[in-house]
N, C-alpha and C positions, 0 to 999 in steps of 0.2 A: 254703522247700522244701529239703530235706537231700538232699543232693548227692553225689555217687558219681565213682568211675574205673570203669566194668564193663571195660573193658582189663585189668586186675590180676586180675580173678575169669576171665578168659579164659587169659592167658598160666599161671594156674596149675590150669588145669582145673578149678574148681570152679564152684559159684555164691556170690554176695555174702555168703553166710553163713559162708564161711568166714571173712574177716576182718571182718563186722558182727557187730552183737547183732540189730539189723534184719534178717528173711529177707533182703529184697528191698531189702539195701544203704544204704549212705550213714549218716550218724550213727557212734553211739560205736563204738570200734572194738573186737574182742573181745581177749584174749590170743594169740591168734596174729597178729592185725591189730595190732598192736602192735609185737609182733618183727616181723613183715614190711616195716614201716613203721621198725624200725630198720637192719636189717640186708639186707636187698634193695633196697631204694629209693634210699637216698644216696649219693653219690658219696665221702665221707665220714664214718665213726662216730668223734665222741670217745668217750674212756673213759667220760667221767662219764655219760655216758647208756647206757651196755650195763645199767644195771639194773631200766632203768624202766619201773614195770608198771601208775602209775595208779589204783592198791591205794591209799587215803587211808584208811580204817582196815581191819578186820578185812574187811567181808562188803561193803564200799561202792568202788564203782570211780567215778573221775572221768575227763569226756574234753570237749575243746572243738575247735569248730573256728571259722578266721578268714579272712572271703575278703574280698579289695579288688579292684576291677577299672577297669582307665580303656580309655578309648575314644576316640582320635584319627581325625577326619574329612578326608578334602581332597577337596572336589571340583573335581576335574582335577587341574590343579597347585597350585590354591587352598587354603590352612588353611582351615577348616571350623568345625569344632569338636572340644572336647576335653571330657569326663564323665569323670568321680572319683566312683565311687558303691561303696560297703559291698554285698556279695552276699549275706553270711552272717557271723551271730556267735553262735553256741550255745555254752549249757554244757551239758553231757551227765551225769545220774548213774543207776547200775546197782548194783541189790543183786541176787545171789538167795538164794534160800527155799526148798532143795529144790529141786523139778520147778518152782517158781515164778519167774520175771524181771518185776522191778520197775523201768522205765523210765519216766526223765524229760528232758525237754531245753527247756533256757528259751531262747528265740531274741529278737532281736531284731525278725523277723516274727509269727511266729505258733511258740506254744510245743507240745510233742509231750506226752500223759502215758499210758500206758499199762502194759497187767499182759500180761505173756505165761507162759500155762502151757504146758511142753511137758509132751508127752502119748506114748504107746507107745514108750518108752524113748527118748526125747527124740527121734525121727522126725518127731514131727509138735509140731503148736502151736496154740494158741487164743491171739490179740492181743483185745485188748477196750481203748478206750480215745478219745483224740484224733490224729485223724494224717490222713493223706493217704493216698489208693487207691494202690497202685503201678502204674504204667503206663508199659511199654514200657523202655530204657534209660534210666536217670536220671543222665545226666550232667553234669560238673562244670561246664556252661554253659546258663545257661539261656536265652542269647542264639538255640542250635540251632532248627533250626526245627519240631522234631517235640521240642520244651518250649515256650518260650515264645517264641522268635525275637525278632522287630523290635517289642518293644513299640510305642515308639512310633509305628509307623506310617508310616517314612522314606520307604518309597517308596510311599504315598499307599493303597495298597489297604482296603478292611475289614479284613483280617487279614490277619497277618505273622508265622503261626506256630498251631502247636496249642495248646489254651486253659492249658495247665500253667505261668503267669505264678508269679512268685514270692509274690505278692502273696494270691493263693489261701488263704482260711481254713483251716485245719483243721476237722475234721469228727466225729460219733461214728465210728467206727469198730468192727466188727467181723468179724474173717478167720479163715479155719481153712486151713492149711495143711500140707502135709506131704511126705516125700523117700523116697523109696522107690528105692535107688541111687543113677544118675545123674540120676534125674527127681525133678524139684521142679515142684508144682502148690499154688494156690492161689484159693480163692473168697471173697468178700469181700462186705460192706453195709454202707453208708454212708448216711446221712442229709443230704443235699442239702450236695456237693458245690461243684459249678459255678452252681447253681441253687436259690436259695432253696425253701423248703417242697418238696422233689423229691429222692425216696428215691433211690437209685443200687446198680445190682449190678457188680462187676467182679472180674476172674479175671485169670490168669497160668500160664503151662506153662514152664519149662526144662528141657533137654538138654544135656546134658556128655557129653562123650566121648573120650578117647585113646587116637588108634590110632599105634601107632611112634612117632613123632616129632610129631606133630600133636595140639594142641587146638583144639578144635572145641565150638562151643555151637551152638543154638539154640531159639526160642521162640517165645510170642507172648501177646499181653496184649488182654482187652476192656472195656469198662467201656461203660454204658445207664441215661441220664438221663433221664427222658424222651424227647421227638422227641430228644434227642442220641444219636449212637453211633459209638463211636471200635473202630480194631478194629489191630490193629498185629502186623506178626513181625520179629524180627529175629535176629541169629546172629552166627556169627564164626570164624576158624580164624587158627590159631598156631603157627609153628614156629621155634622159637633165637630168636633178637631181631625177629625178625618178628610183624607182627600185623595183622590187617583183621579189622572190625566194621562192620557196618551196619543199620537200622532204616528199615523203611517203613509207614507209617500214612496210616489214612483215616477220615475224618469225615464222616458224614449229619445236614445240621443245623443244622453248626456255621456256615456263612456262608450259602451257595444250594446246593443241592443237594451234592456231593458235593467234600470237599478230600483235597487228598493232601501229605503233606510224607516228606522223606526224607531220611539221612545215610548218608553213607558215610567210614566214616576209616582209611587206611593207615598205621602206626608205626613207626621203626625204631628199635632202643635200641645206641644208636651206644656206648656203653660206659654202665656202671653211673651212674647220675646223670642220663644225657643221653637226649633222645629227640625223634628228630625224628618230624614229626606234616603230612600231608598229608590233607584234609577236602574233600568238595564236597555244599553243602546244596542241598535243594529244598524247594519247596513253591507249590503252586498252589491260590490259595481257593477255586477254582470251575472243575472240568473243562470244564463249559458254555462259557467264554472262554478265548484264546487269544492274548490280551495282558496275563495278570494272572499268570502265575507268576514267580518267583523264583530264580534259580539264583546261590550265594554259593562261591567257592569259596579254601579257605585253605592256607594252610602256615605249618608254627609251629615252636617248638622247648618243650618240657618241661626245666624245668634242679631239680634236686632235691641241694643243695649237702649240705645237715644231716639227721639226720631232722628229718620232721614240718617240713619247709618244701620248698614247692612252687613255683616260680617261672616263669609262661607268658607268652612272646610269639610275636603272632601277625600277620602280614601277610594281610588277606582285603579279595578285590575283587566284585562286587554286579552283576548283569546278569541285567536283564529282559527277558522270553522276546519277538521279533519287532524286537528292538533290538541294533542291532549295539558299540553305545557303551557303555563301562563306566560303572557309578554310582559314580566315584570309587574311594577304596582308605580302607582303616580299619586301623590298625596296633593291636592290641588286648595288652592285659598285666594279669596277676592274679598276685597273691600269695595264696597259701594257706598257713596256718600252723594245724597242728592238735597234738592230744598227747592 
């Protein structure tokens, strides 16, 4: 699954298109997502890299991205365990062709290929191709519990998160989108998804907006699999080093009757490089029970020394709903190195 910061498409008023090729974020990154990722991001630029634009010959752009992620456990004051596990390894290439974009990205999960034509002076777009439905905020963890949360299953429930597991095939794909302003909307058909031989439709709406000093999004994403149906909004506002975003999603289907997961995360960019990051997730498989939710909540730091290197630690503690006793503590760290 190609993975995103929607924080950066907030703090600069846009949506993901500004620095993807992807509308709806994550993957290669365009020429402006490039310079943004040199010259905004780091707490540092050498020389040698102020020229780099990822141009490998005339009409062909290269991009990759590299994520590592470990996972230390204690319960109580107990060592636990500890996981070293790969999240992401793609290479990314783009030509275009005119009104034409020719996208590819080989992963080490599952690979991306598709044709995007834009359409009415490049406003809108037709993607045709392999990919994944966009749904909701796609953020650079899939651990969250409105992606894929607790795969495993740690604290015993059915599910430990919305079904957007990393592991997820790609699919046919077909979408039409288009930006008329500050709004971006998008409809979309896929070819079974989640769910073998089961066609799927799903959509998306954003809002951007600045007024004086503040950025401000909002939206919201559906996607109907059969008996499944996921329905989500989420939003955000912005101002100077400051930033909140959050996303609430529900599911008919997806365990018993009806689940709910949520995020919510506070930022603050304590000088260029650095960013401190306050988080509290939810999710409950089944509103019907009242000992089955989930509430995780974190604090972390973003450290971004070079361009196109990303460096996260994060302290998060785990408590289930009618229990007064924490599920231990997880000290969590990724490296992300992209170009």
């Amino acid at each position: 699954m190609l993975l995103a910061i929607p924080r950066y498409a907030l703090e600069n008023g846009s949506s993901c298109i500004l620095c993807h090729v992807n509308p709806s974020g994550g993957g290669q990154r365009n020429d402006y997502g490039i310079v943004y990722g040199m010259d905004d991001l780091p707490s540092k630029l050498p020389n040698q890299n102020s020229s780099y634009s990822g141009i490998v010959f005339s009409h062909i752009q290269v991009g990759g991205d590299g994520r590592i992620q470990s996972v230390f456990k204690t319960e109580g004051n107990v060592p636990e365990d500890l996981s070293v596990f790969p999240m992401q390894a793609n290479i990314h290439l783009k030509t275009d062709i005119r009104k034409l974009t020719i996208g590819a990205t080989l992963a080490t999960l599952q690979s991306d290929l598709g044709l995007q034509i834009r359409i009415n002076q490049n406003n809108g777009y037709l993607m045709v191709g392999m990919a994944k439905p966009s749904f909701g905020l796609k953020l650079d963890d899939h651990t969250a519990f409105t992606r894929g949360g607790n795969i495993r299953l740690v604290q015993g429930s059915h599910r430990e998160g919305m079904p957007f597991v990393p592991t997820l095939e790609n699919t046919e794909i077909v979408e039409l989108g288009y930006y008329m302003g500050d709004t971006y909307f998008s409809l979309g058909y896929t070819n079974g998804f989640m769910m073998e031989a089961t066609e799927s439709i799903h959509g998306r709406f954003e809002y951007y907006r600045s007024i004086h000093e503040f950025n401000t999004m909002s939206g919201g994403s559906f996607l109907v699999e059969g008996d499944l149906t996921l329905i989500g909004i989420f939003g955000g506002i912005s101002r100077g080093p400051f930033s909140w975003m959050g996303e609430v999603d529900m599911a008919e289907n997806l365990v018993i009757d009806r689940t709910i997961a949520s995020y919510s995360e506070i930022a603050w960019q304590v000088k260029k490089g650095f960013t401190v990051l306050g988080r509290i997730d939810f999710f409950d498989e089944s509103v019907k029970y009242t000992e089955d939710a989930i509430r995780r909540t974190t604090f972390g730091l973003n450290y971004v020394p070079l361009p196109f290197v990303d460096i996260k630690f994060q302290i998060r503690s785990t408590q289930l709903s009618g229990r007064d006793s924490l599920k231990g503590i997880e000290l969590l760290s990724q490296l992300h190195i992209w170009f």
